[in-house]
C-alpha positions in Angstrom: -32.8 5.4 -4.7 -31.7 7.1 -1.2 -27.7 7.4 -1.4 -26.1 5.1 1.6 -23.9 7.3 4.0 -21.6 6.8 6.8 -23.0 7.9 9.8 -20.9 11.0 10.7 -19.8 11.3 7.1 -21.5 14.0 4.9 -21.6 10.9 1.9 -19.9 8.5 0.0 -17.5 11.6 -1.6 -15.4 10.8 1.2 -15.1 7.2 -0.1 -14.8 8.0 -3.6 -12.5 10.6 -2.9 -10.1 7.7 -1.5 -10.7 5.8 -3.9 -7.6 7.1 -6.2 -5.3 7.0 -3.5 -6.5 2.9 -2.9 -5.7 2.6 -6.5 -2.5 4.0 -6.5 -1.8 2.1 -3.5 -2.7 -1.5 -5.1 -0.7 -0.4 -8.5 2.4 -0.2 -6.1 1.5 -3.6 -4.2 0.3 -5.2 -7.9 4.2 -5.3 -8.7 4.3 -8.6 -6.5 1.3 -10.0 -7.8 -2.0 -9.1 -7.0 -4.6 -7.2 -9.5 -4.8 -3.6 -8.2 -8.2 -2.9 -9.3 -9.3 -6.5 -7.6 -8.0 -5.4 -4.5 -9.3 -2.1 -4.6 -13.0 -3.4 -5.8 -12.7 -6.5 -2.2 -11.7 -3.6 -0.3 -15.0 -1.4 -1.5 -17.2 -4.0 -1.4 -16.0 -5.1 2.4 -16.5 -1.7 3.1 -20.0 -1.4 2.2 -20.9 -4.6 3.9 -19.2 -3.1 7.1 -20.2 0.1 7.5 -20.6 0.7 11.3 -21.1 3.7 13.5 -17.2 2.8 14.8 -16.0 3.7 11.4 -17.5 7.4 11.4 -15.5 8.3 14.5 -12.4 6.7 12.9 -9.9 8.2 10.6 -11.6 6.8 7.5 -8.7 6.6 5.5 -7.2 4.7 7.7 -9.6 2.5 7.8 -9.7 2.1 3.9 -6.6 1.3 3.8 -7.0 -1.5 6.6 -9.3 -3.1 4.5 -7.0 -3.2 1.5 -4.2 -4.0 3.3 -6.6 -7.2 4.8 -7.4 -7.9 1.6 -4.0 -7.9 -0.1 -2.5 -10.1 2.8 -5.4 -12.0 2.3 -4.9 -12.5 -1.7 -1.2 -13.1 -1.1 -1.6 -15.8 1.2 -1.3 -18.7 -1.1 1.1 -17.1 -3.7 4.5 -17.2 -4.3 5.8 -13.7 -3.9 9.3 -14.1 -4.8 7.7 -15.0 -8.6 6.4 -11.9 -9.6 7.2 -10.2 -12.3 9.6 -7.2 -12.2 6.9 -3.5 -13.3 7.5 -2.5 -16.5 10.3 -0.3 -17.7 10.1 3.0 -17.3 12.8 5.6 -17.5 16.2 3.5 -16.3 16.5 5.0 -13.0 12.6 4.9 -12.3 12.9 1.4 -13.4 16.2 0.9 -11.0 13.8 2.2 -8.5 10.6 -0.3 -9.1 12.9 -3.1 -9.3 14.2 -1.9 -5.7 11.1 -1.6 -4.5 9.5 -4.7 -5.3 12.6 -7.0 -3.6 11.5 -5.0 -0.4 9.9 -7.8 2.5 6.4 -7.2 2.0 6.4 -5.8 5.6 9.1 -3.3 4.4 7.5 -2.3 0.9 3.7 -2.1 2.2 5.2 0.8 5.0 8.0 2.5 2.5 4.5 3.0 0.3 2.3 4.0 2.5 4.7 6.6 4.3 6.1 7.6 1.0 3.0 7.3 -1.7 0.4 7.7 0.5 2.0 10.4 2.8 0.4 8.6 5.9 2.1 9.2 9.1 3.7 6.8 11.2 0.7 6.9 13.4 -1.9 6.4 10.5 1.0 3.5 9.3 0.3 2.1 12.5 -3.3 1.9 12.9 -3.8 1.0 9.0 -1.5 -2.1 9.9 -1.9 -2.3 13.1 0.9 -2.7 14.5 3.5 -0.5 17.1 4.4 2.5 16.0 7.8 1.8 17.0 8.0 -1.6 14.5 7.0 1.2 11.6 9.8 3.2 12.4 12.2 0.2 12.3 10.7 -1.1 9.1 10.2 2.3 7.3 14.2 2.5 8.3 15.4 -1.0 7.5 13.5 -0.3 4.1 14.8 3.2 3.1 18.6 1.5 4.1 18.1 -1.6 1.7 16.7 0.8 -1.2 19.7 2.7 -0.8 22.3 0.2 -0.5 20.4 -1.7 -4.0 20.3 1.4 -6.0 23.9 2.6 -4.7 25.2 -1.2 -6.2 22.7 -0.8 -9.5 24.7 2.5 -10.5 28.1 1.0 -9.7 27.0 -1.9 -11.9 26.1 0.5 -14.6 29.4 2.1 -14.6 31.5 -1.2 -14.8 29.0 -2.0 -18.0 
């Protein structure tokens, strides 16, 4: 059977080459909820159902990611976010860390990874989301100021134990 391409794209290796970054992506975003390789399988399969000559001219990582990011927002919608379970443990600081993480707004967490775990920039942040690059700034920086101030009072609480 004839492989399916992008048009502009040599083949799918420049999917499947994504394809661990998606997944390490959703792991992150799975602390609040959601099954990472769910999300990560919606995302492929709305991908292959919407391949369009557009996408080849786009940054196709970026566009990836706009589909997962669709899709978690979408999967999110009717749950409770504030129930989730906290990731498991992990070395105590790393574990200080995921805690941290997943109190972020959802807003805050899904740039702070995205920036930070998926080394996007703030323009790639942007477009993914879509959404000013100004309001990624903002959020990248209200996000990186909470972590701080959260694990600065976790290791004060660990030396008054």
């Amino acid at each position: 059977m004839p492989e399916r391409c992008l048009p502009g794209v040599q083949s799918q290796e420049g999917i499947a080459a994504l394809i661990p970054h998606l997944r390490r992506y959703a792991r992150a975003l799975a602390a609040t909820g959601a099954a990472p390789d769910d999300l990560v399988r919606a995302t492929l399969e709305r991908a292959a159902q919407d391949l369009k000559p557009a996408h080849a001219r786009a940054d196709l990582r970026v566009w990836l990611f706009s589909l997962l990011h669709e899709t978690y927002v979408a999967s999110a919608a009717g749950r409770d976010m504030q129930g989730a379970a906290a990731p498991g443990e992990a070395e105590p600081g790393a574990a200080a860390f995921e805690r941290a993480i997943v109190t972020l707004p959802p807003l805050q967490r899904e740039i702070f990874l995205l920036v930070t775990l998926e080394d996007m920039s703030y323009e790639q942040v942007a477009k993914t989301l879509d959404i000013p690059i100004g309001t990624v700034m903002s959020r990248l920086s209200r996000a990186r100021e909470k972590l701080r101030l959260m694990l600065l009072n976790e290791a004060r609480l660990r030396q008054v134990k």
